[in-house]
ROPA-941084 format. One record per atom (N, C-alpha, C, O): residue in three letters; atom name; residue number from 1; z, y, x. Coordinates in pm, whole numbers, always signed. Atoms other than C-alpha are relative to their C-alpha. Layout:
# residues N
(r "ALA"; "CA"; NUM; (Z; Y; X))
...
This chain:
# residues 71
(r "UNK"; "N"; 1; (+16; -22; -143))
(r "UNK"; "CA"; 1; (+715; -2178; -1011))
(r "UNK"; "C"; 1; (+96; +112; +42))
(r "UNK"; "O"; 1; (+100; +213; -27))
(r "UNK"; "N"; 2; (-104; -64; -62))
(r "UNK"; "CA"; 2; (+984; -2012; -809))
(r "UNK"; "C"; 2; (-109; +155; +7))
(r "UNK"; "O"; 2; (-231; +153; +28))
(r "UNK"; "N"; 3; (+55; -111; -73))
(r "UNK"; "CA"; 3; (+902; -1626; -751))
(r "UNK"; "C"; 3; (-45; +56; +143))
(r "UNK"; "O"; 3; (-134; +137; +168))
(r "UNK"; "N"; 4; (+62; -1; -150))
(r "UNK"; "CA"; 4; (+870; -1626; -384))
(r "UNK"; "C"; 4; (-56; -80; +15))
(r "UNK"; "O"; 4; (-98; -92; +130))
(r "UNK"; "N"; 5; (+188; +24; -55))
(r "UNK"; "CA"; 5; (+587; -1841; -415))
(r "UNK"; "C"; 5; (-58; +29; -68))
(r "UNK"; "O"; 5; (-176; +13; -35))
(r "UNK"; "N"; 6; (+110; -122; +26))
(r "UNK"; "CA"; 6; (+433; -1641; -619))
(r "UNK"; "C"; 6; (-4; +103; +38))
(r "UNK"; "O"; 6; (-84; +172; -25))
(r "UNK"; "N"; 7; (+28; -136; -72))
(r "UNK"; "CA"; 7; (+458; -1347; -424))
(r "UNK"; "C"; 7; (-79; -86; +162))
(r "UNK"; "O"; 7; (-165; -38; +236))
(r "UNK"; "N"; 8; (+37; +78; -164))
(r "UNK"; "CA"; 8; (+389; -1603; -89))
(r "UNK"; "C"; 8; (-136; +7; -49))
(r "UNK"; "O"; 8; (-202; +89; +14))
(r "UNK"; "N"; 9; (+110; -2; +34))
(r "UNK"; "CA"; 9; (+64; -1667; -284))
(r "UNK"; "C"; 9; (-71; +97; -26))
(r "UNK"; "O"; 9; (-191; +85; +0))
(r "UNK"; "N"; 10; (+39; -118; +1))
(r "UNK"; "CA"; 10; (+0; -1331; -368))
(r "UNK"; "C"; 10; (-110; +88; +94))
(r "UNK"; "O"; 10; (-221; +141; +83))
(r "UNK"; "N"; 11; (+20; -69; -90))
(r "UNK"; "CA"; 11; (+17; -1201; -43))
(r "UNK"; "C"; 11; (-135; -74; +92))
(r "UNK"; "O"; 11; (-206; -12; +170))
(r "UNK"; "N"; 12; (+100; +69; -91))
(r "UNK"; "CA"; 12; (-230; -1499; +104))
(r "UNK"; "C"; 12; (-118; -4; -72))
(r "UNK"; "O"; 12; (-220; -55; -27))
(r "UNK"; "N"; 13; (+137; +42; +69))
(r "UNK"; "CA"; 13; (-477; -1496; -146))
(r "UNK"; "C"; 13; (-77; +192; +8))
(r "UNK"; "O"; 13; (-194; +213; -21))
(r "UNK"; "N"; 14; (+56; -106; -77))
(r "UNK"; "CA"; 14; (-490; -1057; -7))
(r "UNK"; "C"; 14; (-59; -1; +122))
(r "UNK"; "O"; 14; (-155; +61; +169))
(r "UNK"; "N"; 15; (+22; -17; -156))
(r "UNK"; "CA"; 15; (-478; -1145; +323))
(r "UNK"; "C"; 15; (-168; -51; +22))
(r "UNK"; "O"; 15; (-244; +3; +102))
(r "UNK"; "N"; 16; (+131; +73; -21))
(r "UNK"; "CA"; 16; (-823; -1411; +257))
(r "UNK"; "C"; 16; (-52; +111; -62))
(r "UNK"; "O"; 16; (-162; +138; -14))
(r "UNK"; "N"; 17; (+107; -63; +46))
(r "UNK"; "CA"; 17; (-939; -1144; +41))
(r "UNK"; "C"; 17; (-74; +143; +128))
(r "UNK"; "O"; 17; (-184; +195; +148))
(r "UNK"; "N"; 18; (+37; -143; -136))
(r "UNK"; "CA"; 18; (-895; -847; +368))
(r "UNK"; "C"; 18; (-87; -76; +77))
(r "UNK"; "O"; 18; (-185; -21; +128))
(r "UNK"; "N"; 19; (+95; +54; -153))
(r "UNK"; "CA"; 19; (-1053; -1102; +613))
(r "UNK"; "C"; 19; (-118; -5; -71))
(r "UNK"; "O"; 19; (-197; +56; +1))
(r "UNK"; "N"; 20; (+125; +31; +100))
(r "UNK"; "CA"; 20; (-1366; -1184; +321))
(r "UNK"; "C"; 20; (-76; +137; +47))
(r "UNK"; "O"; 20; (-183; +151; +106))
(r "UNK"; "N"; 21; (+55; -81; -46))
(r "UNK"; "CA"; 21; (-1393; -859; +364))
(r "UNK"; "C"; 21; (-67; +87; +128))
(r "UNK"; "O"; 21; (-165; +161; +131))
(r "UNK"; "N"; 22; (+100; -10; -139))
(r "UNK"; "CA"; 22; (-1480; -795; +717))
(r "UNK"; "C"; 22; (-125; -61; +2))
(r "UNK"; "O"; 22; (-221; -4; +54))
(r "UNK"; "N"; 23; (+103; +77; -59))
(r "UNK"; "CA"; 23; (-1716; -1047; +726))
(r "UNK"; "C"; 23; (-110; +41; -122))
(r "UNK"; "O"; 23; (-225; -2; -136))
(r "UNK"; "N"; 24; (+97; -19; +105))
(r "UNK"; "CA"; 24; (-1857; -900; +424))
(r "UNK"; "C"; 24; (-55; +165; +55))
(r "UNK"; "O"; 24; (-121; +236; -20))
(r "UNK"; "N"; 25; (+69; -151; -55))
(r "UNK"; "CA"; 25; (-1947; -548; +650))
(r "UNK"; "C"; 25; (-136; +38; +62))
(r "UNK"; "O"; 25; (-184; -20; +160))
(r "UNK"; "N"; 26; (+111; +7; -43))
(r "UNK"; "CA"; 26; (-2246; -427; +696))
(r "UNK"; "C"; 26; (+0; +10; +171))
(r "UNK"; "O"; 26; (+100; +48; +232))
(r "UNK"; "N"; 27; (+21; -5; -164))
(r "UNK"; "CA"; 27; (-2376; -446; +1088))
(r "UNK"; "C"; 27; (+67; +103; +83))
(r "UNK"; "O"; 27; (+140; +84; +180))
(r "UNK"; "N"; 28; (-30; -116; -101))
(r "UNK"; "CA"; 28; (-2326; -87; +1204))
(r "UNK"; "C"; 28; (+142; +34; -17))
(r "UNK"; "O"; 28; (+198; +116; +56))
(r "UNK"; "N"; 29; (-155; -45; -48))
(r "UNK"; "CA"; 29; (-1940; -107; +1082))
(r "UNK"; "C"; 29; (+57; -110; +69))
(r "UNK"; "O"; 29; (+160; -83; +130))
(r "UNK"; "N"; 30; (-48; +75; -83))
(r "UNK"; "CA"; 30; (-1877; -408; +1238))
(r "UNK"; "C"; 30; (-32; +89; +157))
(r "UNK"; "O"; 30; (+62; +103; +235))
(r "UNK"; "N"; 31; (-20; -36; -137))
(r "UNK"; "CA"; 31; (-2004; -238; +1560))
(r "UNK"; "C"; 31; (+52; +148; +11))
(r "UNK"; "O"; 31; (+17; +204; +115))
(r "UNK"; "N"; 32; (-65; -144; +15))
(r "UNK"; "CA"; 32; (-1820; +118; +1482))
(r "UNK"; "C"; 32; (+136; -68; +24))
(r "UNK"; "O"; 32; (+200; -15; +115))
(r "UNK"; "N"; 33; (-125; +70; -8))
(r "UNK"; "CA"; 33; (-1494; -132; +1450))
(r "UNK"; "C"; 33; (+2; -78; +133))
(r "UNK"; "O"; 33; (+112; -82; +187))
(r "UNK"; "N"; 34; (-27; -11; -112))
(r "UNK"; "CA"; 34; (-1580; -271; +1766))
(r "UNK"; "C"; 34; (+64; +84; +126))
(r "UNK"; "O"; 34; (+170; +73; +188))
(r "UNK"; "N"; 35; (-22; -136; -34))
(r "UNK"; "CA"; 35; (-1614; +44; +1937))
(r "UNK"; "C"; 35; (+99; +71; +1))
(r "UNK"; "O"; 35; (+129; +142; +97))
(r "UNK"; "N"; 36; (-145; -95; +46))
(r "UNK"; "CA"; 36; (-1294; +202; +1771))
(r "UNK"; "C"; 36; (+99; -113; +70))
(r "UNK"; "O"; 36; (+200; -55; +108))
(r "UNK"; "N"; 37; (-73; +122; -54))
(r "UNK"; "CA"; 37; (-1119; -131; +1916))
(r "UNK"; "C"; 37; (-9; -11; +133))
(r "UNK"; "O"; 37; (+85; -75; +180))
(r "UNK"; "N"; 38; (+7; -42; -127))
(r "UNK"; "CA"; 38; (-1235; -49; +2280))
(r "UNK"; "C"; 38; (+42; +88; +24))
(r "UNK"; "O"; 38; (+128; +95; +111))
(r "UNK"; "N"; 39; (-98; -122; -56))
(r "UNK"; "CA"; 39; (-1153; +309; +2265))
(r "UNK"; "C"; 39; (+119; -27; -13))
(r "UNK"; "O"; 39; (+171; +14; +91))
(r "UNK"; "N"; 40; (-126; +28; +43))
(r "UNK"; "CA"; 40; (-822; +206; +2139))
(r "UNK"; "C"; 40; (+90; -56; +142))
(r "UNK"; "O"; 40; (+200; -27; +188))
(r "UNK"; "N"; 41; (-85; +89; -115))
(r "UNK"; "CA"; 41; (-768; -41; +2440))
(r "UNK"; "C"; 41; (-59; +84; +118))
(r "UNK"; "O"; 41; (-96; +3; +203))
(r "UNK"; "N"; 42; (+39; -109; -82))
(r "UNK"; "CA"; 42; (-883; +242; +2670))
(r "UNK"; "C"; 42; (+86; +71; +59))
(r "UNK"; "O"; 42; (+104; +177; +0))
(r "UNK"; "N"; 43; (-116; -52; -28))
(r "UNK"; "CA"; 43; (-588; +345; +2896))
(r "UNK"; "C"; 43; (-30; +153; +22))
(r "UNK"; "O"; 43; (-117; +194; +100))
(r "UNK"; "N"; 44; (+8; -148; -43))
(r "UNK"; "CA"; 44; (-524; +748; +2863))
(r "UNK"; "C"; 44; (+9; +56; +134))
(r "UNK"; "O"; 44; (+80; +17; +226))
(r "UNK"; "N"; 45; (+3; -46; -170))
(r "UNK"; "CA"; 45; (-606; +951; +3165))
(r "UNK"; "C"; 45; (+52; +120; +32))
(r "UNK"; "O"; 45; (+54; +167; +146))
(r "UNK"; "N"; 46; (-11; -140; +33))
(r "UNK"; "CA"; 46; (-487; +1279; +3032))
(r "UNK"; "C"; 46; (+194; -57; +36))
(r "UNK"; "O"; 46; (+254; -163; +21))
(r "UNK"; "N"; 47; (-139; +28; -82))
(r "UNK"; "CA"; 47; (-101; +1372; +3218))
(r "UNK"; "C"; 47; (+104; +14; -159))
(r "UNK"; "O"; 47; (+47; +18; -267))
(r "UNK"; "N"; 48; (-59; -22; +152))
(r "UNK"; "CA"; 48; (+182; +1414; +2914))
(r "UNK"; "C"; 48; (-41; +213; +14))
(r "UNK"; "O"; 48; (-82; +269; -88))
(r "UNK"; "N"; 49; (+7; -132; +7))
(r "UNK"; "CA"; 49; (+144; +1801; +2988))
(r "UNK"; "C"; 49; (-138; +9; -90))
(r "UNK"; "O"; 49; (-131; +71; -196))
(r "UNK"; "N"; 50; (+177; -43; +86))
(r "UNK"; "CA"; 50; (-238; +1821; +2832))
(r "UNK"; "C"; 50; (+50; -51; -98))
(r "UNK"; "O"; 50; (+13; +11; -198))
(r "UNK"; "N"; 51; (+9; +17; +188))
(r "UNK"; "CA"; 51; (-109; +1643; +2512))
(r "UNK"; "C"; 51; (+114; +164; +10))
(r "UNK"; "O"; 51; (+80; +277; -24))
(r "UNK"; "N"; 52; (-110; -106; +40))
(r "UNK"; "CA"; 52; (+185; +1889; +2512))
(r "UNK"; "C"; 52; (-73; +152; -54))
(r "UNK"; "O"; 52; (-52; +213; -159))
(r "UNK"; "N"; 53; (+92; -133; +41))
(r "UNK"; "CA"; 53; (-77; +2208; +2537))
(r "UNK"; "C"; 53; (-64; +25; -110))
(r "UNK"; "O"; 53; (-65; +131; -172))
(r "UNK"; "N"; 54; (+80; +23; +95))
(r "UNK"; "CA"; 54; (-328; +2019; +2283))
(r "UNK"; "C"; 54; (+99; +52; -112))
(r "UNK"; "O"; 54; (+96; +167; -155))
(r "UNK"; "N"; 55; (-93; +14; +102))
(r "UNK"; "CA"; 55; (-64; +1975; +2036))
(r "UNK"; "C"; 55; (+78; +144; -14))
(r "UNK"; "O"; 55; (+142; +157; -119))
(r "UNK"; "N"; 56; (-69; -138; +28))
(r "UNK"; "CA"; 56; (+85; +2360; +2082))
(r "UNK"; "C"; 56; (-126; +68; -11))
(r "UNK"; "O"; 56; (-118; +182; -56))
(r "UNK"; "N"; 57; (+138; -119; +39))
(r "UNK"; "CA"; 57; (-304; +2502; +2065))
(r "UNK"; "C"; 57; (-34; -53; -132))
(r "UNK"; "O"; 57; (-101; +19; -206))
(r "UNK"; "N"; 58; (+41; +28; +135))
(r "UNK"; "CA"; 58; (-335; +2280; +1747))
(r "UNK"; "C"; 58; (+52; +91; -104))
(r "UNK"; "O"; 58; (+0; +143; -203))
(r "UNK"; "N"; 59; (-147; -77; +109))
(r "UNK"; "CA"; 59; (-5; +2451; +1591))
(r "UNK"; "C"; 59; (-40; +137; -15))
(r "UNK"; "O"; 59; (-7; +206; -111))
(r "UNK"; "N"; 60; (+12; -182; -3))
(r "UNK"; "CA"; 60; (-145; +2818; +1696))
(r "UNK"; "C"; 60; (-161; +9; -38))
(r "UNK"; "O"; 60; (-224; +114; -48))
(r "UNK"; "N"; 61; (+131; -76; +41))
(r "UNK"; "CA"; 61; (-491; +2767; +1597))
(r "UNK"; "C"; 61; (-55; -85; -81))
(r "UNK"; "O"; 61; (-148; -161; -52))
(r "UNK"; "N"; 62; (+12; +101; +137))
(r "UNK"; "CA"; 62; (-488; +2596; +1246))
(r "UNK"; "C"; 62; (-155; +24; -64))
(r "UNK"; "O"; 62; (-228; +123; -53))
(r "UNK"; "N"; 63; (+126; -5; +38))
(r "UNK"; "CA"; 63; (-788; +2520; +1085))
(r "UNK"; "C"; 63; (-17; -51; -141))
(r "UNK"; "O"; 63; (+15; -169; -154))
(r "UNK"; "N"; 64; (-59; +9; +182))
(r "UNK"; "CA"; 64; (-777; +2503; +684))
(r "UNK"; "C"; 64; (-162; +29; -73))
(r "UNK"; "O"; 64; (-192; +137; -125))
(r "UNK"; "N"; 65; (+113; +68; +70))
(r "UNK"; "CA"; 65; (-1130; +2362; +548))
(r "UNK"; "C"; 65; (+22; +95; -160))
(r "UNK"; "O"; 65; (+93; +39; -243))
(r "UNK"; "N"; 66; (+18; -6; +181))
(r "UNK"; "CA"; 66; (-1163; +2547; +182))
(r "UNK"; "C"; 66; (-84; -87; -28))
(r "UNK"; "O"; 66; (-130; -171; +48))
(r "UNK"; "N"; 67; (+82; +108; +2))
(r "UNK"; "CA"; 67; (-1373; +2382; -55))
(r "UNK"; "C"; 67; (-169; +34; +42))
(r "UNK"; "O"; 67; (-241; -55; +88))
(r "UNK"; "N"; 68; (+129; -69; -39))
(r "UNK"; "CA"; 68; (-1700; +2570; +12))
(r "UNK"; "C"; 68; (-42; -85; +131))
(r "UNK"; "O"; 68; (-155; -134; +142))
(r "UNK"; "N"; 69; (+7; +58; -119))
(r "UNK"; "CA"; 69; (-1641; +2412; +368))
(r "UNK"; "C"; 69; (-53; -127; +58))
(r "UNK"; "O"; 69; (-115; -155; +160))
(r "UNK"; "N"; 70; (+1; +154; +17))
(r "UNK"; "CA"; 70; (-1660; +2081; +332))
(r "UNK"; "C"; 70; (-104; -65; -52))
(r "UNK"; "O"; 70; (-103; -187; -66))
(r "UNK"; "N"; 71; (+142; +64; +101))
(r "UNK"; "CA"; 71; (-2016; +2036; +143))
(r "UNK"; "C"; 71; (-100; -19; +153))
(r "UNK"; "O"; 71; (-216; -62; +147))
């Protein structure tokens, strides 16, 4: 068998295995993946100046989790 169909096959027998997997999710991530799929298609209301601020108060006021932090 030629190598590009075994990689063609490869890649389709991932792709059935990614979709298997959705349908194999429990309830509340199917509706968290909804959800994240609405906010997503949710047009921003914020002007470019407020990201510009966000993104320069992120840079000046870093936030660095040790591990103690994180439990």
């Amino acid at each position: 068998m030629p190598r590009h169909s075994v990689l063609r096959q490869r890649r389709s027998k991932r792709a059935a295995a990614v979709a298997g997997g959705v349908r194999r999710l429990r309830a509340q991530n199917r509706k968290l993946l909804a959800w994240l799929d609405s906010w997503l298609a949710t047009p921003d209301d914020r002007g470019e100046q407020w990201w510009k601020e966000f993104e320069a108060d992120i840079k000046n006021h870093r936030v660095i989790f040790g591990a103690g932090q994180t439990e």
